[in-house]
Backbone as JSON Lines, residues from 0, in Angstrom:
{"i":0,"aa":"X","n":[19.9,-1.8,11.64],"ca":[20.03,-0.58,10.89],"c":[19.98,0.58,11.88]}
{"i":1,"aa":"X","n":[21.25,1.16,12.17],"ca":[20.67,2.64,12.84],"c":[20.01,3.54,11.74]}
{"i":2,"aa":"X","n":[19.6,4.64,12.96],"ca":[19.01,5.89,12.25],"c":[18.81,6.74,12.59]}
{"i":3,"aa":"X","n":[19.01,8.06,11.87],"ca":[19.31,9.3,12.2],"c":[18.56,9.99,12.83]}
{"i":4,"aa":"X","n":[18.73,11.35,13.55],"ca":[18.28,11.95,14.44],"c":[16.81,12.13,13.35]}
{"i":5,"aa":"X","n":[17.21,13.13,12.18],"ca":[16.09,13.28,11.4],"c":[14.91,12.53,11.39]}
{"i":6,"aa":"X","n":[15.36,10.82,10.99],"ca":[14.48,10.51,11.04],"c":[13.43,10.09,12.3]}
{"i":7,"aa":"X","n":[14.12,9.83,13.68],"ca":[13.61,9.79,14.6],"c":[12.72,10.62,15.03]}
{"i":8,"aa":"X","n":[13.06,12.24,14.53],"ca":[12.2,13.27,14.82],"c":[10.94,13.64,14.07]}
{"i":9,"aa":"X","n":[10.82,12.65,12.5],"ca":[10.32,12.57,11.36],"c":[9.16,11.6,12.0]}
{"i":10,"aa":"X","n":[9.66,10.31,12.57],"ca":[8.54,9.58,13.03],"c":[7.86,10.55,14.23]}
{"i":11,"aa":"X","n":[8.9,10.88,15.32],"ca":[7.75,11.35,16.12],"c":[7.05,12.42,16.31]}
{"i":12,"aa":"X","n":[7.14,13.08,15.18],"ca":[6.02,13.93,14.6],"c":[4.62,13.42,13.64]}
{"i":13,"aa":"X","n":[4.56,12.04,13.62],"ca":[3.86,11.89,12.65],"c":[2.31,11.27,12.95]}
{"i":14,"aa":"X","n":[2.38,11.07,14.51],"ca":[1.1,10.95,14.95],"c":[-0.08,12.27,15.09]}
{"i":15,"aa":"X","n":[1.15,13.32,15.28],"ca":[0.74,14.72,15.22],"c":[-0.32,14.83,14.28]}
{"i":16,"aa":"X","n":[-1.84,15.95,14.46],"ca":[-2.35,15.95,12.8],"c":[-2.51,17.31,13.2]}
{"i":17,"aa":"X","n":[-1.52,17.89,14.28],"ca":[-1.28,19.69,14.06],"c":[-0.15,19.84,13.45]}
{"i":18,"aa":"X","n":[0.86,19.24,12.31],"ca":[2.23,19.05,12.43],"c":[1.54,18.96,10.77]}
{"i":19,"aa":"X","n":[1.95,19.69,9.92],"ca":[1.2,19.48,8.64],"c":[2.18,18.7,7.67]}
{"i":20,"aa":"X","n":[3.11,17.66,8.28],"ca":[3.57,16.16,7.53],"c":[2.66,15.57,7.08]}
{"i":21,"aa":"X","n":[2.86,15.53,5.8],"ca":[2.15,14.43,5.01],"c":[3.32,13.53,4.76]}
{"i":22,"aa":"X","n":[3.65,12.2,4.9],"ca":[4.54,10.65,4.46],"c":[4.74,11.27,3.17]}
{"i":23,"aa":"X","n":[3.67,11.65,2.19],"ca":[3.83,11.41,0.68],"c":[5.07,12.11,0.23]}
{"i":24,"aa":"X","n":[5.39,13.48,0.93],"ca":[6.46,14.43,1.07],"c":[8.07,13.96,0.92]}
{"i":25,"aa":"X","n":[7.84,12.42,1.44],"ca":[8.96,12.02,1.56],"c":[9.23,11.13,0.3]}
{"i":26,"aa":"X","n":[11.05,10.81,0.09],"ca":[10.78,9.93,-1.89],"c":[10.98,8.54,-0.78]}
{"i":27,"aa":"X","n":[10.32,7.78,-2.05],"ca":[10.3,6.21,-1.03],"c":[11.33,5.72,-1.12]}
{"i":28,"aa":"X","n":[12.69,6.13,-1.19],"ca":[13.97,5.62,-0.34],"c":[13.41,5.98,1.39]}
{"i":29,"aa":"X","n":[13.29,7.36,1.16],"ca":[13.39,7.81,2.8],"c":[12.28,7.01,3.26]}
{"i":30,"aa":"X","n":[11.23,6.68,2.5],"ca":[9.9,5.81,3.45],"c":[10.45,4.94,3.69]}
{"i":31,"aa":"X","n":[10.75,3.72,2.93],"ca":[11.4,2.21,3.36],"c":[12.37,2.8,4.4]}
{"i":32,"aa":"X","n":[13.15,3.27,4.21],"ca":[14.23,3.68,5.3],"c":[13.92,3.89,6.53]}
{"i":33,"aa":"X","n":[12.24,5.0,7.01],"ca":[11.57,5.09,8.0],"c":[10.9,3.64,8.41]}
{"i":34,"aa":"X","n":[10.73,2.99,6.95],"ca":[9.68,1.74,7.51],"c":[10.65,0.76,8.68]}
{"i":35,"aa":"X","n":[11.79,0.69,8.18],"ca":[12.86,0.06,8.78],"c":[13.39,-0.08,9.91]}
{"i":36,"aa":"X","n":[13.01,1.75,10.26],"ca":[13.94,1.49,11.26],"c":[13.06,1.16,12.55]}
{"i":37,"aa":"X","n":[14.14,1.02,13.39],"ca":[13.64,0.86,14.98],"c":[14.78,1.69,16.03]}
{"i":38,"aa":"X","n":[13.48,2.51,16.23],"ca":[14.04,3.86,17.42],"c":[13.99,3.5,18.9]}
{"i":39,"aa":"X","n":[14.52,4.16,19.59],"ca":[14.29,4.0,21.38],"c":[12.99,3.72,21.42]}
{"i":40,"aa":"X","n":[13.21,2.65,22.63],"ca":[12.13,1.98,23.09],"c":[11.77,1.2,22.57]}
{"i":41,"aa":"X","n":[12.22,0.1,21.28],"ca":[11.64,-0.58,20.32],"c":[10.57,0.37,19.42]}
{"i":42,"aa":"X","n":[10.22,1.18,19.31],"ca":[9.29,1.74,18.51],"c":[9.57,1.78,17.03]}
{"i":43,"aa":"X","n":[8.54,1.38,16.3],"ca":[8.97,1.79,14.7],"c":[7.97,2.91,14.11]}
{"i":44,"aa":"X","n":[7.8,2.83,13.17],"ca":[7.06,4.07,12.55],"c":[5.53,3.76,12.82]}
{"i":45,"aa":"X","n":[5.46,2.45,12.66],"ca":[4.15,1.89,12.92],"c":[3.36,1.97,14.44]}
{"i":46,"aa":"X","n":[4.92,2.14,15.22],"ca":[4.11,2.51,16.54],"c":[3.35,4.04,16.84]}
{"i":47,"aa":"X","n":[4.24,4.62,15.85],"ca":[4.17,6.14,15.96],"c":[2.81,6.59,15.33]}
{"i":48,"aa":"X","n":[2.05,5.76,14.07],"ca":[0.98,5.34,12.9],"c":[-0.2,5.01,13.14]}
{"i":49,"aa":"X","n":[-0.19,4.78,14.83],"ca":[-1.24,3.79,15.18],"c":[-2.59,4.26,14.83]}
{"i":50,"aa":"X","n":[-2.65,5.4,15.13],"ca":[-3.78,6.8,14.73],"c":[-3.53,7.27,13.8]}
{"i":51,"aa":"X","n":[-3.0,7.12,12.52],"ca":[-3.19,7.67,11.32],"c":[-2.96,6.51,10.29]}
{"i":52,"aa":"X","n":[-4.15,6.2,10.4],"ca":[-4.09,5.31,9.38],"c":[-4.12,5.93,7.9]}
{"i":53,"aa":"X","n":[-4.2,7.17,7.71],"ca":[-4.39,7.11,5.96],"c":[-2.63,7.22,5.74]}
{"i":54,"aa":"X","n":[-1.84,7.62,6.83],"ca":[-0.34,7.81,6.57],"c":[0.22,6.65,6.92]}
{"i":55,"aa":"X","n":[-0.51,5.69,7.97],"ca":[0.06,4.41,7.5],"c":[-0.11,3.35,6.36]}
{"i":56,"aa":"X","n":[-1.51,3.85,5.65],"ca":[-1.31,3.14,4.44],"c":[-0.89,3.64,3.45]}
{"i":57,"aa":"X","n":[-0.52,4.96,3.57],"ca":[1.01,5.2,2.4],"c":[1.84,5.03,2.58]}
{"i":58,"aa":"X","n":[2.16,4.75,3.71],"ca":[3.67,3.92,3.96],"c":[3.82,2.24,3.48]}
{"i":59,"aa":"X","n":[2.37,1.73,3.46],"ca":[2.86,0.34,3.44],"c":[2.87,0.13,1.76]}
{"i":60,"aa":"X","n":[1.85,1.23,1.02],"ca":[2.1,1.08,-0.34],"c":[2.94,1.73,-0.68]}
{"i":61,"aa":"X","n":[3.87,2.79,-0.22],"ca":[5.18,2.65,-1.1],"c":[6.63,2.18,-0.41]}
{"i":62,"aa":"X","n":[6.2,1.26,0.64],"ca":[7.17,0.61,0.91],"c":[7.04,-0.86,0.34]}
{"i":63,"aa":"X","n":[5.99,-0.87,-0.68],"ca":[6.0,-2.19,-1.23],"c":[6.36,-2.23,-2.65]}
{"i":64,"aa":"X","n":[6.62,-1.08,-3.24],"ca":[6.78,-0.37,-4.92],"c":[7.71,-0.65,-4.89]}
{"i":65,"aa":"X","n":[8.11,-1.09,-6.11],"ca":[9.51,-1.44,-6.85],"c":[9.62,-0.25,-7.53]}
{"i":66,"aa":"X","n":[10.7,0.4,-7.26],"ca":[10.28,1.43,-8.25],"c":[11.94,1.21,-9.47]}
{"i":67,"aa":"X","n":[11.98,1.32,-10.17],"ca":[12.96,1.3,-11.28],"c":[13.98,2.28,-11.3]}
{"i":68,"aa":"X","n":[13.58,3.53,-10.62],"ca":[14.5,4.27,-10.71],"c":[15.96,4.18,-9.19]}
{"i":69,"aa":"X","n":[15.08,3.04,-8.16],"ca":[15.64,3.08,-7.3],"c":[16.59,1.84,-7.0]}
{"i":70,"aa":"X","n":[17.89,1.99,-5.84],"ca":[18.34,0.5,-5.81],"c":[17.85,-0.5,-4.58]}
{"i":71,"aa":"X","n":[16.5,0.02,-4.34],"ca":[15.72,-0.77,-3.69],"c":[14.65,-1.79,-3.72]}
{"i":72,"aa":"X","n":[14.97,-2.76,-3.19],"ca":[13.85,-3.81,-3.56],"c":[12.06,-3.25,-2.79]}
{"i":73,"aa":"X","n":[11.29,-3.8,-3.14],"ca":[10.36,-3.73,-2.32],"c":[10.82,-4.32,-0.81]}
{"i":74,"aa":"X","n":[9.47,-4.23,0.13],"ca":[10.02,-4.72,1.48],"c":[9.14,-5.25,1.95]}
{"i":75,"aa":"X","n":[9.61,-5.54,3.55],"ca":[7.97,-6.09,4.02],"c":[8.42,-5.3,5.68]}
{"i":76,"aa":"X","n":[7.74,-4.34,6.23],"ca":[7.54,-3.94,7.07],"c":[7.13,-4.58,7.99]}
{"i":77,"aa":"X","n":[8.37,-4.59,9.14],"ca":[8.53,-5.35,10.34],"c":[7.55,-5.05,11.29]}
{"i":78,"aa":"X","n":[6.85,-5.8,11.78],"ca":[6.03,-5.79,13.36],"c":[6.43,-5.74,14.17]}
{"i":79,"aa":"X","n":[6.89,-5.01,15.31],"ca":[7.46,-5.46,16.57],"c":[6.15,-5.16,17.8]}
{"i":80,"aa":"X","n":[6.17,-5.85,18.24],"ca":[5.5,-5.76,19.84],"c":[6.12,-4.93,20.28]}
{"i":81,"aa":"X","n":[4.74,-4.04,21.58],"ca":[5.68,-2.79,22.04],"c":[5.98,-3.22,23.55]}
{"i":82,"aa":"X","n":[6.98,-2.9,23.62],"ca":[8.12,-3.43,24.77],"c":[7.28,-3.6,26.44]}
């Protein structure tokens, strides 16, 4: 899956906690979509997460929601080892 500049710049702002992103901000198309991808360097969102855990566990609960209004399944957020 590529991915867009946005979102690349979306993850690497998100370790930030001077950067007043909150995940929740985003609709959970765009979360699964962030959960997904994998940016330069192998990095995923989770690498970017490592230190915020209350924004990585809103990512993993609404990247696990089915939600009805969407044409997305739930998911399961990939692990990668960092390079």
């Amino acid at each position: 899956m590529s991915f867009t500049y946005l979102h690349w710049k979306i993850a690497e702002s998100l370790p930030s906690k001077d950067i007043k992103f909150d995940i929740r901000q985003m609709s959970k198309d765009e979360i699964k979509l962030l959960a997904l991808n994998i940016f330069p360097q192998g990095k995923t969102a989770m690498h970017y997460l490592y230190n915020r855990i209350d924004q990585l566990r809103i990512l993993y609960q609404n990247a696990g929601k089915e939600d009805k209004n969407s044409l997305h399944k739930p998911i399961t957020v990939p692990m990668i080892r960092n390079f």
